[in-house]
KEVOGU-336000 format. One record per residue (C-alpha): x, y, z; residue in three letters. Coordinates in pm, 1 decimal. Example, Ala and Ser with C-alpha at 12.3 -4.5 7.8 and 13.67 -1.06 7.14 Angstrom:
REM residues 2
<<1230.0 -450.0 780.0> "ALA">
<<1367.0 -106.0 714.0> "SER">
END
This chain:
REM residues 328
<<3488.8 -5988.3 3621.8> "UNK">
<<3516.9 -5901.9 3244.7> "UNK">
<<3769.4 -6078.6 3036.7> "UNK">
<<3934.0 -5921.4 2739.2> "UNK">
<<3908.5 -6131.9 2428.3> "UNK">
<<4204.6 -6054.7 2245.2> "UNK">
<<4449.4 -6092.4 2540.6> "UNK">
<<4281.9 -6334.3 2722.8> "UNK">
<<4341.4 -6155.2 3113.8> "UNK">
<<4102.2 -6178.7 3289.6> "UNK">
<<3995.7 -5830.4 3447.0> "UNK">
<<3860.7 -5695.2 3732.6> "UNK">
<<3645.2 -5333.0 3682.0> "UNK">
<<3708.9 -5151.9 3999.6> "UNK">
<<3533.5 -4843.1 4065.2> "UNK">
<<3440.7 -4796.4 4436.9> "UNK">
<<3747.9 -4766.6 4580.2> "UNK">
<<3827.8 -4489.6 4301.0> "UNK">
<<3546.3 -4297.4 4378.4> "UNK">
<<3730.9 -3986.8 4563.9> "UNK">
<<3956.7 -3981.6 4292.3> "UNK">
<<3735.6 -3951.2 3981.8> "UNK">
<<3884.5 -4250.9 3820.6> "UNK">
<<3903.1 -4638.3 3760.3> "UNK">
<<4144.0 -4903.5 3819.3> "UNK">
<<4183.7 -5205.3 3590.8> "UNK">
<<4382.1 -5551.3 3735.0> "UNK">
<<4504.8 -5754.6 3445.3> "UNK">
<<4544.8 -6083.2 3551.6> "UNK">
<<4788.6 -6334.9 3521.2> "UNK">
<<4594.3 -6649.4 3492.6> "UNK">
<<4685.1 -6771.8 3814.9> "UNK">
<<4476.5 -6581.2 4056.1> "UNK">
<<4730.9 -6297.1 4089.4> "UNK">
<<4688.8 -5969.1 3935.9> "UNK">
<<4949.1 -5682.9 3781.9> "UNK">
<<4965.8 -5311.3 3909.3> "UNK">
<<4641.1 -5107.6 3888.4> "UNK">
<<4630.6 -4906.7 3515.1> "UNK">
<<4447.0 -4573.0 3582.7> "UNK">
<<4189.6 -4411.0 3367.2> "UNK">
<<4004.9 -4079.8 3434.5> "UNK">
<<3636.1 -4056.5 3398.9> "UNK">
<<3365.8 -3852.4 3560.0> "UNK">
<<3310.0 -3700.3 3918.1> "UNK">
<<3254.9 -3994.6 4174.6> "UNK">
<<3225.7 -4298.6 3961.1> "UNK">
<<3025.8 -4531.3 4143.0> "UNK">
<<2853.4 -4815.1 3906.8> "UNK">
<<3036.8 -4946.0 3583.5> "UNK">
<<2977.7 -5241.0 3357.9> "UNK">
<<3144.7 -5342.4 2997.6> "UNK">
<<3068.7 -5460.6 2633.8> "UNK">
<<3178.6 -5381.5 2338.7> "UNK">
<<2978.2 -5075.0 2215.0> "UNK">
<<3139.1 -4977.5 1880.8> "UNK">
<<3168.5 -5359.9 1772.8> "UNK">
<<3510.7 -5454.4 1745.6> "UNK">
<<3550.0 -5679.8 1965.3> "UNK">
<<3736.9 -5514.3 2182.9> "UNK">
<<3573.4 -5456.4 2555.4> "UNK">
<<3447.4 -5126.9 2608.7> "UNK">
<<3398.9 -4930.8 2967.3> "UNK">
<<3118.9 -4720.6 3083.9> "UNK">
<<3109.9 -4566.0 3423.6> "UNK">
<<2826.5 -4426.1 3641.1> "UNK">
<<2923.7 -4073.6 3804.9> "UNK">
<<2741.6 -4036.1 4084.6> "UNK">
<<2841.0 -3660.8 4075.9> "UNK">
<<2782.2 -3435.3 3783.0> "UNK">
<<2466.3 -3636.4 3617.1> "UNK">
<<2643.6 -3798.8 3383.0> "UNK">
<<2829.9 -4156.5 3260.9> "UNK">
<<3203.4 -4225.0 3137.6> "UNK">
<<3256.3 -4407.6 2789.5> "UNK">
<<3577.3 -4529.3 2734.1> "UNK">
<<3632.9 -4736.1 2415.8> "UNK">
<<3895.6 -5019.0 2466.0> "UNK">
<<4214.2 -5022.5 2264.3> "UNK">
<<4235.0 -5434.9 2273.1> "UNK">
<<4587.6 -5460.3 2452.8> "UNK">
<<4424.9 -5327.0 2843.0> "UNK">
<<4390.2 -4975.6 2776.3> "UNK">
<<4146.5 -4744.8 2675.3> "UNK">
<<4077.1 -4398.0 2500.8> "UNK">
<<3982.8 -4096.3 2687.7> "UNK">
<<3661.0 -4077.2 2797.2> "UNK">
<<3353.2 -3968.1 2658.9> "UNK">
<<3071.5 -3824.1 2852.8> "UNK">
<<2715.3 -3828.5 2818.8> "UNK">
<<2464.9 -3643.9 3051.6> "UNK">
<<2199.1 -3882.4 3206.7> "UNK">
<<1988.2 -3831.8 3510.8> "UNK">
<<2083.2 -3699.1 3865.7> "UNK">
<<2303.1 -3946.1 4080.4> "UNK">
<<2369.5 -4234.3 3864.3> "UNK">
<<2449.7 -4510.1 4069.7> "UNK">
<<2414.4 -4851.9 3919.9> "UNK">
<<2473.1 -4889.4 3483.4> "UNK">
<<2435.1 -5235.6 3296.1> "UNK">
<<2462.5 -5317.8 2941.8> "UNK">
<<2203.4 -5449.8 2713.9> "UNK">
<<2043.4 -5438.1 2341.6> "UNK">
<<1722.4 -5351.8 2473.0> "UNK">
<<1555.0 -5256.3 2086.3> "UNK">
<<1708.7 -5544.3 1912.1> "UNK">
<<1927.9 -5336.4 1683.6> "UNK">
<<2186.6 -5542.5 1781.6> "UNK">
<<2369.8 -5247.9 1949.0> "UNK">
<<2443.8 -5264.3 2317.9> "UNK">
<<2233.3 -4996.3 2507.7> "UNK">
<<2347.1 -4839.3 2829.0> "UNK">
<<2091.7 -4880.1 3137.4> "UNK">
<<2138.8 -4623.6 3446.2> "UNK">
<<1965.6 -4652.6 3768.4> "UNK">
<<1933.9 -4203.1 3822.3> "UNK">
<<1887.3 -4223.5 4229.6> "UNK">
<<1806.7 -3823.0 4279.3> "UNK">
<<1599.5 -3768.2 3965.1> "UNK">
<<1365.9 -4173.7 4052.7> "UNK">
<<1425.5 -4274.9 3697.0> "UNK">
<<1571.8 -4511.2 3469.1> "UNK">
<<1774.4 -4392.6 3194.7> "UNK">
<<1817.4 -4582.6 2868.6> "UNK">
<<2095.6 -4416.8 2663.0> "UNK">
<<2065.0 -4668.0 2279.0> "UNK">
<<2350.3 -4727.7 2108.2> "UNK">
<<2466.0 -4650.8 1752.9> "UNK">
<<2687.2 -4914.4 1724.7> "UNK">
<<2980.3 -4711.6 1674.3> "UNK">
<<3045.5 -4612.8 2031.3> "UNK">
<<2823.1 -4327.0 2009.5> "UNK">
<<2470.9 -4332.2 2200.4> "UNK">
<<2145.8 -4116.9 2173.2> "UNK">
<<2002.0 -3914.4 2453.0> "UNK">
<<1889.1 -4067.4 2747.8> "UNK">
<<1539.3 -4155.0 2738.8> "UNK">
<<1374.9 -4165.5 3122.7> "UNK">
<<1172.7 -4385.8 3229.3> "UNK">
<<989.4 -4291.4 3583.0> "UNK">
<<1085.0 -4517.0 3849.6> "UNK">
<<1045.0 -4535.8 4264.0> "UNK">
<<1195.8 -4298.4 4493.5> "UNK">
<<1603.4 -4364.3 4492.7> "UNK">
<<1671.0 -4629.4 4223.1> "UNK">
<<2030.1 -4744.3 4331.8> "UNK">
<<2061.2 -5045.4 4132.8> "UNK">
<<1957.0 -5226.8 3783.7> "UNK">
<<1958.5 -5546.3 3585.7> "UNK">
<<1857.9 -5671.2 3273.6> "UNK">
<<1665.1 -6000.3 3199.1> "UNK">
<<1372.2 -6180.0 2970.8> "UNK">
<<1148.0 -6192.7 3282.4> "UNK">
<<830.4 -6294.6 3059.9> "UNK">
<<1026.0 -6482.7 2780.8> "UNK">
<<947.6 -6322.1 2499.1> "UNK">
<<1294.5 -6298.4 2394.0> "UNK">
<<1348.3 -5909.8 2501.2> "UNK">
<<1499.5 -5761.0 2776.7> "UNK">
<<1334.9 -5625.6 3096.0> "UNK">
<<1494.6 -5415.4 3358.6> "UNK">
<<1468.1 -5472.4 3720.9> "UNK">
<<1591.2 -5223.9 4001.1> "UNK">
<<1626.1 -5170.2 4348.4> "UNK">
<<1451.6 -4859.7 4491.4> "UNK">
<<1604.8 -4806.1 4835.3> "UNK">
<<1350.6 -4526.7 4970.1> "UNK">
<<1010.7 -4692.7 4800.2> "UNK">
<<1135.7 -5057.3 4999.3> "UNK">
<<1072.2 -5191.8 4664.6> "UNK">
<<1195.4 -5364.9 4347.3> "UNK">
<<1046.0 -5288.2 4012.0> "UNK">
<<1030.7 -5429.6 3699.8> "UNK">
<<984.0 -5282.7 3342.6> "UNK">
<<913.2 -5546.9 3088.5> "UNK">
<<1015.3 -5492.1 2748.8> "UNK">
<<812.4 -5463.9 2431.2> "UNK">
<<1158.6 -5516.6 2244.1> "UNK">
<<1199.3 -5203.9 2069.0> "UNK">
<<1316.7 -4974.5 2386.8> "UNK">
<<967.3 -4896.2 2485.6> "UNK">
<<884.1 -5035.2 2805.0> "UNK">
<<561.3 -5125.9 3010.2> "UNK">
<<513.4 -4889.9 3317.4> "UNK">
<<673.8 -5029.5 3624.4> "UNK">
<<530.2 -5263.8 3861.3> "UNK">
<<671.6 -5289.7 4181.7> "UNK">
<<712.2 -5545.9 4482.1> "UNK">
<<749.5 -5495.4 4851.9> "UNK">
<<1110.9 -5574.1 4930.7> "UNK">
<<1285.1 -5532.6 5267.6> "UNK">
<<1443.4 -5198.8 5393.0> "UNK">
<<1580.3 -4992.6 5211.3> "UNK">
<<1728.8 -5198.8 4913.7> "UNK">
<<2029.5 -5175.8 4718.2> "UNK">
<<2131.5 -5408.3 4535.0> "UNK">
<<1941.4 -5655.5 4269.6> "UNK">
<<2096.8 -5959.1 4075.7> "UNK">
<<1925.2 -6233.5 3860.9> "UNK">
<<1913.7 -6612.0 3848.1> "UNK">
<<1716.6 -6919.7 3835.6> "UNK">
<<1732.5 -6997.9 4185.5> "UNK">
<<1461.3 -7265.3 4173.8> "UNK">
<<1525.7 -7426.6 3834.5> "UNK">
<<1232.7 -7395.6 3663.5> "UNK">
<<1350.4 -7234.3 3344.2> "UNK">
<<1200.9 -6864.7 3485.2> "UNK">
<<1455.0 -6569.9 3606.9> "UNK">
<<1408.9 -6461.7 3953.6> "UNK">
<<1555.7 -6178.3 4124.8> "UNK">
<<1777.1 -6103.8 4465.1> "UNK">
<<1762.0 -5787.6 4610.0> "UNK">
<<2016.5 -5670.7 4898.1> "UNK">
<<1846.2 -5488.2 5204.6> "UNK">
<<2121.4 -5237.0 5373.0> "UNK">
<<1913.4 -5159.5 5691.7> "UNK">
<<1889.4 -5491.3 5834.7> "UNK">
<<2110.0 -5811.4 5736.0> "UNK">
<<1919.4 -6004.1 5474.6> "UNK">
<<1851.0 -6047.5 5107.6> "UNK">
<<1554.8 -6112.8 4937.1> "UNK">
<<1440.2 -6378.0 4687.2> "UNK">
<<1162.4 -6270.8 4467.8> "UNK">
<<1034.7 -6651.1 4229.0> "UNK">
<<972.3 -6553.7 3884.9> "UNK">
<<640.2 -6658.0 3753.2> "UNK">
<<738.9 -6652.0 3407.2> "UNK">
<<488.4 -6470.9 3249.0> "UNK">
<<732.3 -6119.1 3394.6> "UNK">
<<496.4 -6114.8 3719.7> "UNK">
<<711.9 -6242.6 4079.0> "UNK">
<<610.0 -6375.2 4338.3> "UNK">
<<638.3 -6213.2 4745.0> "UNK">
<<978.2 -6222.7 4846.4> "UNK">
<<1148.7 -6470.4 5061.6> "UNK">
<<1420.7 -6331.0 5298.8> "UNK">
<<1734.5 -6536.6 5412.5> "UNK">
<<2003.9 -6402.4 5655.4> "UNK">
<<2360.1 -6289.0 5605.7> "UNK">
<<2572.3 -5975.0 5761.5> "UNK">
<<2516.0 -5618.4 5847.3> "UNK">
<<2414.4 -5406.8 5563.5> "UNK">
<<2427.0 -5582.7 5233.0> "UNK">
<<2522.7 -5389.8 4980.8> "UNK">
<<2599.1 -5600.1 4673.8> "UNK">
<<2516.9 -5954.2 4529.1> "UNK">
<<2642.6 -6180.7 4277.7> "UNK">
<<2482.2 -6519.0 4174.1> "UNK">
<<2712.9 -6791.3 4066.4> "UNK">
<<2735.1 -7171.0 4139.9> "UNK">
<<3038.8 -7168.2 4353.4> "UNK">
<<3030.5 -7546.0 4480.6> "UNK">
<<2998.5 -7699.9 4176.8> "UNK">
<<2636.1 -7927.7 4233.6> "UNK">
<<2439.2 -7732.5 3939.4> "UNK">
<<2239.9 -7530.5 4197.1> "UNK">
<<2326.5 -7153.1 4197.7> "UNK">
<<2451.1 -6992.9 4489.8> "UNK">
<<2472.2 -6614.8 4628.7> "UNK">
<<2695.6 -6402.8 4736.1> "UNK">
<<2640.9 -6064.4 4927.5> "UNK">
<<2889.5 -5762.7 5066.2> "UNK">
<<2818.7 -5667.5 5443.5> "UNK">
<<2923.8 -5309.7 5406.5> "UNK">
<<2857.2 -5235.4 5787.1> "UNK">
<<3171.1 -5570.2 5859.3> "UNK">
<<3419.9 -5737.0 5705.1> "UNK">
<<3272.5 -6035.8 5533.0> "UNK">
<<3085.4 -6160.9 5265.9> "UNK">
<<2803.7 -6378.3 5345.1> "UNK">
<<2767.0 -6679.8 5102.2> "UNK">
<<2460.8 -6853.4 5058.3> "UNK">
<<2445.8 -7188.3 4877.7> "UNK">
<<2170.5 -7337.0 4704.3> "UNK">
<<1902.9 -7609.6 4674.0> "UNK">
<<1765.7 -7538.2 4345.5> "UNK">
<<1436.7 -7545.7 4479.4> "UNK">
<<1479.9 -7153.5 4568.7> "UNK">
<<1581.6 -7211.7 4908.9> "UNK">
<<1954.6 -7178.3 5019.2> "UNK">
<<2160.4 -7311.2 5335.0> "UNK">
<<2255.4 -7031.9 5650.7> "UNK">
<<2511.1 -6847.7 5538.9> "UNK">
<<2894.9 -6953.2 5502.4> "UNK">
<<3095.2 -6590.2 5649.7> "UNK">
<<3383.7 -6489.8 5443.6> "UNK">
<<3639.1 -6230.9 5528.9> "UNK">
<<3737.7 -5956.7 5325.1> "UNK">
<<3860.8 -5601.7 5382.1> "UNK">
<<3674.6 -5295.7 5552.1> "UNK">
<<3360.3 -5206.2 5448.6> "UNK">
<<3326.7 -5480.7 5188.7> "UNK">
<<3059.2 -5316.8 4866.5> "UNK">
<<3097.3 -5432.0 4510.5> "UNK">
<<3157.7 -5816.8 4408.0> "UNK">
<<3257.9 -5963.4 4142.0> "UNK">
<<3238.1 -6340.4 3991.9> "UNK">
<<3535.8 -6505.2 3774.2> "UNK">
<<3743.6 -6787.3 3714.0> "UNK">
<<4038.2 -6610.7 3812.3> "UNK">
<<4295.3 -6910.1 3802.3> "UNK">
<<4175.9 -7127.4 3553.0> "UNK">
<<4047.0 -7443.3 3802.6> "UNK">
<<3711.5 -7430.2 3686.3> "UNK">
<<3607.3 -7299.8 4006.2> "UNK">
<<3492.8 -6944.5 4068.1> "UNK">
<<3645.0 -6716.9 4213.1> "UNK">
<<3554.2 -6387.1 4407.3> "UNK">
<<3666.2 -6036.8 4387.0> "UNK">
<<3521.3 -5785.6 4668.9> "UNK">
<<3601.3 -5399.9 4667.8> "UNK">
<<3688.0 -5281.3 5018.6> "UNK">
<<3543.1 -4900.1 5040.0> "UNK">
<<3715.1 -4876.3 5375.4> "UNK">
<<4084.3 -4950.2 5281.9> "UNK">
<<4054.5 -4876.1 4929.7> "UNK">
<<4190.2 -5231.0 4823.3> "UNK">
<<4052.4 -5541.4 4680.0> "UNK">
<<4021.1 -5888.8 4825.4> "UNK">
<<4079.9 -6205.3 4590.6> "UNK">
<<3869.2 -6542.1 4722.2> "UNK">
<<4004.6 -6829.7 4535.2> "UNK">
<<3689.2 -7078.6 4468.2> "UNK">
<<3737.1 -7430.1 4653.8> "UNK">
<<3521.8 -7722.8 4469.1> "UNK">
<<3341.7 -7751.6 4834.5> "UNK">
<<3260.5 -7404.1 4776.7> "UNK">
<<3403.6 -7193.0 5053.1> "UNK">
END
């Protein structure tokens, strides 16, 4: 969920279901956990990944899309009122699948992070603070990076990146030396083939760990920061066929934070609550649509609970989970 600050709807990024059609949908919400009509904005072949911030700095949210088609990602500056210019596009690696947002060289400029699945690399695209960005700067990953994220993994205050490399059966991390260099990766042994990775303090001890989705086989992974950027071996806790995405939220309200995963291969969403000790409860199913992938995390009625948004790649349609304070 993204929320645009100078209407105050809250908005739901769609791209999977749009995927055939080369395009995004945005929902602007009403505030009560109902959406309008889908607004339609072209971008590049296949979009796939997408994440927002405001890249030319006027506070106004900004889109950028990963094409997983063409080698490329989708800019599209935000006019403030729920639309958005025409795109801009800027060649990256080949098969972009997941993108996240960052200032990774502390220019105070957000940076655009791609996770380049056919080409194994990472792709760091800096930002000019104008809307404009540099040329994408690789940085050599495992084999298949589907998904990234962004977090201070060693605390000292700059960004690292950690991604999912489906056909290595490993997560990497590149820590940051805070002026968009990075360390070579290291990796850890994940589960197979994974494709998805989120961030959180799972066991509350002030150090970011990681959650990684494993589609062949129906569990995620829990990988315990150290806090010094080093992990330690994965734990694996069961949910449904084929996760493909997670989100990390605290959905029942006790402090602890909670996960949430897409079974692609069903038609639920597994949710997993927490301890706070890095352990979580069996899973809670939820249903959605068809082939359930991305999720997405927002307040969507204003209760102070969070909500759920899950993009059905089966149906092409979107299922809205309002947040109970028990959690389900």
């Amino acid at each position: 969920m993204r929320e645009l600050p100078d209407t105050g709807y809250p908005v739901s990024w769609v791209t999977a279901s749009n995927q055939g059609s080369n395009n995004i949908g945005i929902f602007l919400g009403n505030g009560d956990g109902t959406f309008q009509g889908q607004k339609i904005f072209n971008v590049g072949t296949a979009p796939v990944g997408v994440a927002a911030g405001d890249f030319n700095g006027d506070s106004r949210l900004d889109i950028v899309t990963a094409n997983s088609v063409g080698s490329s990602v989708s800019v599209l500056l935000g006019n403030g009122d729920g639309t958005f210019q025409a795109q801009t596009t800027l060649p990256v690696g080949v098969n972009p699948q997941g993108v996240v947002v960052g200032d990774l060289n502390g220019d105070t400029y957000l940076d655009i992070v791609t996770a380049n699945f056919g080409s194994n690399i990472v792709g760091v695209l800096f930002g000019m603070g104008d809307g404009s960005f540099g040329a994408e700067t690789a940085f050599p990953a495992g084999n298949g990076p589907n998904d990234v994220t962004l977090g201070d993994f060693n605390k000292d205050g700059s960004l690292d990146i950690a991604v999912a490399n489906t056909f290595s059966n490993a997560v990497g991390v590149f820590l940051g030396n805070g002026d968009g260099t990075f360390k070579a990766q290291v990796t850890y042994a994940a589960g197979s083939v994974p494709v998805g990775i989120a961030v959180g303090d799972f066991n509350e001890d002030g150090k970011l760990d990681i959650v990684a989705t494993y589609y062949q086989g129906s569990s995620v992974g829990v990988f315990l920061g150290n806090g010094d950027g080093t992990f330690q071996p994965q734990t694996p806790f069961a949910v449904g066929a084929s996760p493909y995405d997670a989100a990390v939220g605290d959905f029942n309200g006790d402090g602890h934070l909670d996960i949430v995963a897409s079974n692609n291969a069903g038609t639920t969403l597994s949710l997993l609550l927490g301890y706070g000790n890095g352990s979580f409860q069996a899973q809670t199913i939820l249903n959605v649509g068809a082939s359930p992938a991305g999720v997405a995390l927002g307040d969507l009625n204003k209760d102070g609970h969070l909500d759920i948004v899950a993009a059905n790649a089966a149906g092409s349609t979107l299922s809205v989970l309002l947040g109970q304070p028990c959690g389900a």
